[in-house]
N, C-alpha and C positions, 0 to 999 in steps of 0.2 A: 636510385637515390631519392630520397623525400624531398620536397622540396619546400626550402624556409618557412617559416608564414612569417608573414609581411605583418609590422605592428604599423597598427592604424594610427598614424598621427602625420602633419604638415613635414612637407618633405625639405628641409631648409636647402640643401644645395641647390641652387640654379640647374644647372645643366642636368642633373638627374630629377629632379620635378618632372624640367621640359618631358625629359625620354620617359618617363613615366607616363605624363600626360598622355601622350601621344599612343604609347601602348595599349594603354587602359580605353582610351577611344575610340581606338578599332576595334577591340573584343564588343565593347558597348554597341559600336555601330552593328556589328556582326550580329552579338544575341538578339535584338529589334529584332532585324531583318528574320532569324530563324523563326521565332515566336509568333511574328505578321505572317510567317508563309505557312508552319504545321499546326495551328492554331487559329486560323483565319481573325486576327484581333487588326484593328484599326487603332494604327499606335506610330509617332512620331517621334524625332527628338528635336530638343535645341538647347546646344552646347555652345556657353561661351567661356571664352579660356582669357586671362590674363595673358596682353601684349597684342590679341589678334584683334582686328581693328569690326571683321563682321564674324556672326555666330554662325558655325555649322548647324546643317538644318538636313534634317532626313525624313522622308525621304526625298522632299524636294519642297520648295517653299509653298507651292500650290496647295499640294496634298497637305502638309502642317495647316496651312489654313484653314483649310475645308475640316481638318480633323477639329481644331481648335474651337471655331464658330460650333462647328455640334455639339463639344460639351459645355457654351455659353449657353445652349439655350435649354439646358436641365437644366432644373429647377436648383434653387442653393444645397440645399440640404443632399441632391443625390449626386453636387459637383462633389464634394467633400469628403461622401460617403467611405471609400477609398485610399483616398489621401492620407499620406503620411510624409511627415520632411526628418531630419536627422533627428531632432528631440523625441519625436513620437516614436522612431524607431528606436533609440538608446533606450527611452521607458519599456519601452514593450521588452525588449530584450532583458532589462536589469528585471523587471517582472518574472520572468521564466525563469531566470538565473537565481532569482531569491526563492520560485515554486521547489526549485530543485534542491536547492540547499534546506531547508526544510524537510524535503523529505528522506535525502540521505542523513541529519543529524532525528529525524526520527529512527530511522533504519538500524543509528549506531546506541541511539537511546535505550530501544528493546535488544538488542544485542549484550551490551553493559547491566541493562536489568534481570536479566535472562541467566546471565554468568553467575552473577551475584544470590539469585533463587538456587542455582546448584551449587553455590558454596554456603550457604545455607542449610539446605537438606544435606552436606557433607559434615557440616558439625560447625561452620564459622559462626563465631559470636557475632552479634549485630548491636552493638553496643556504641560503635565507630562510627557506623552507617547514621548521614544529615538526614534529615526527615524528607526530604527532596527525592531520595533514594529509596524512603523506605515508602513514600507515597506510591512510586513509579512499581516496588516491588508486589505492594498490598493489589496495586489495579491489576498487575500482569498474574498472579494469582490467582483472583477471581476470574481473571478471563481466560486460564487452564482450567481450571476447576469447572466451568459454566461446561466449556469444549469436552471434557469428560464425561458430565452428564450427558449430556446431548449424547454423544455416544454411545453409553450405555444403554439410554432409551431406544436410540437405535436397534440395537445389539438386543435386545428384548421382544421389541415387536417383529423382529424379523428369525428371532429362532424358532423353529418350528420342532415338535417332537418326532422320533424316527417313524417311519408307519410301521404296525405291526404287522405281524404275519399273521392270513388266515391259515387256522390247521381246518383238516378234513373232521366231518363229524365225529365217527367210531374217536379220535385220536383227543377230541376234544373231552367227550365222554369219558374215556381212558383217565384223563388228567383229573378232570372235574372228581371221579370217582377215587382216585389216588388222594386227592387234596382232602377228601373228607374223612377217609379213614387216618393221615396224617393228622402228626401231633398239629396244634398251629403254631406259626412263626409269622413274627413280622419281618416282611422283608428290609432289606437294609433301605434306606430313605437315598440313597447317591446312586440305587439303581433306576431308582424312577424319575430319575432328573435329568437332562441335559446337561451335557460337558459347561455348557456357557453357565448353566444355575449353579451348580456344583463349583466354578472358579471363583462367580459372582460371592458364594456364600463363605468362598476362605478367604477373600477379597476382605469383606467385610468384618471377618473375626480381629483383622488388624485392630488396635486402638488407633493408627493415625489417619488412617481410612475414614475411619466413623466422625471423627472428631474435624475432619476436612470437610467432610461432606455433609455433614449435621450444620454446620458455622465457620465457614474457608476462613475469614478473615479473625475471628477471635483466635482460630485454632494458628495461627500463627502470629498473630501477636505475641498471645502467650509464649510461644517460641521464643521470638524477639526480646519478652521482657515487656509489652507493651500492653495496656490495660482495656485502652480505649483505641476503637479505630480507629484508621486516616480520615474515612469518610466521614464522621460526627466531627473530628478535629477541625476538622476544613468547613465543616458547617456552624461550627460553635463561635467560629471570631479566634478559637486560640491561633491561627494561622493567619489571623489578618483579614479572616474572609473571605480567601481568594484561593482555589487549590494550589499548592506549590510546585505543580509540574509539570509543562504547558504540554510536552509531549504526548501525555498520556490524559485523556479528558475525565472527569469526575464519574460522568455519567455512563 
């Protein structure tokens, strides 16, 4: 069975404070003690509780001293180094807590933009779509469209053509001698190309192909109905000056 978590706040009952107290002091004392022994660390504590008249001291008042006195005599700057009390640890904490919330409502940003580009390409009008939307659409475009390229480039410099076959002499002659008494023919142009050039070139014959890859962002404005891009909009003042969608950066 899981066990509760414990919400961190002042424990108003008396008697279950106390038994809390008390709990929670011997785990404390406990982990010290672990830490000093598989860790070789020079480390103390001193705990004082409301009602008890002297402070628990571990591991014995001598040794707290001894340990105390040597980090009096670092210097200020490397007493502090380390140190933190409850403020420094709640900021530090609501810090993470805000890194992360950022980046899951980025996560759902391109998710919701992402949707919206395939109901797009499905036939939706964008006529509803706040300019917020269609800013966050216009950058995730370009930055398929970039990823494509690159790709292709890829996919280019790495196809190689098949190696041909050497024939034997007499067979080559043969052919050569065959070709010349033949009528001539040009051969078909899809046999001397590579399967990737050959899909490259029906790839191409598309009109929205061409039209994407010629100008990604005009050729979907037009789509949208929009004349001018987000990026001149956002640079012109008509926006305020400032891109409108902090998710997704201009550049």
């Amino acid at each position: 069975m899981a066990r509760k978590k414990v919400k961190l706040e002042w424990i108003a009952n008396d008697s279950a404070r106390r038994a809390t107290l008390k709990k929670r002091r011997k785990g404390l004392l406990k982990k010290a003690s672990e830490l000093s022994t598989l860790c070789d660390v020079k480390a103390c504590l001193i705990l004082f509780a409301a009602g008890e008249p002297q402070p628990e001291v571990w591991p014995s008042h001598h040794e707290a001293a001894r340990i105390l006195a040597k980090l009096k005599r670092l210097p200020e700057m490397e007493q502090g180094k380390k140190m933190m009390n409850q403020e420094g640890f709640m900021r530090q904490r609501i810090t993470k807590l805000q890194e992360q919330l950022q980046k899951q409502e980025r996560e759902n940003r391109e998710l919701e933009t992402t949707l919206l580009m395939y109901q797009g390409l499905m036939g939706k009008t964008m006529s509803d779509v706040s300019i917020k939307d269609l800013t966050s659409l216009a950058w995730l475009i370009e930055l398929k469209v970039n990823q494509v390229r690159k790709r292709l480039d890829a996919l280019r410099k790495n196809a190689t053509p098949p190696p041909q076959q050497q024939q034997p002499a007499a067979a080559a002659a043969a052919v050569a001698v065959k070709k010349e008494n033949a009528s001539p023919q040009l051969p078909p142009a899809a046999a001397e190309k590579t399967a990737l050039e050959v899909a490259m070139e029906e790839l191409q014959k598309q009109d929205w192909f061409s039209e994407i890859m010629m100008n990604p962002l005009a050729a979907h404005e037009e789509m949208m109905g929009h004349h001018l891009s987000f990026l001149e909009l956002a640079g012109s003042g008509f926006l305020g000056g400032a891109w409108p969608d902090a998710y997704f950066p201009v550049n």
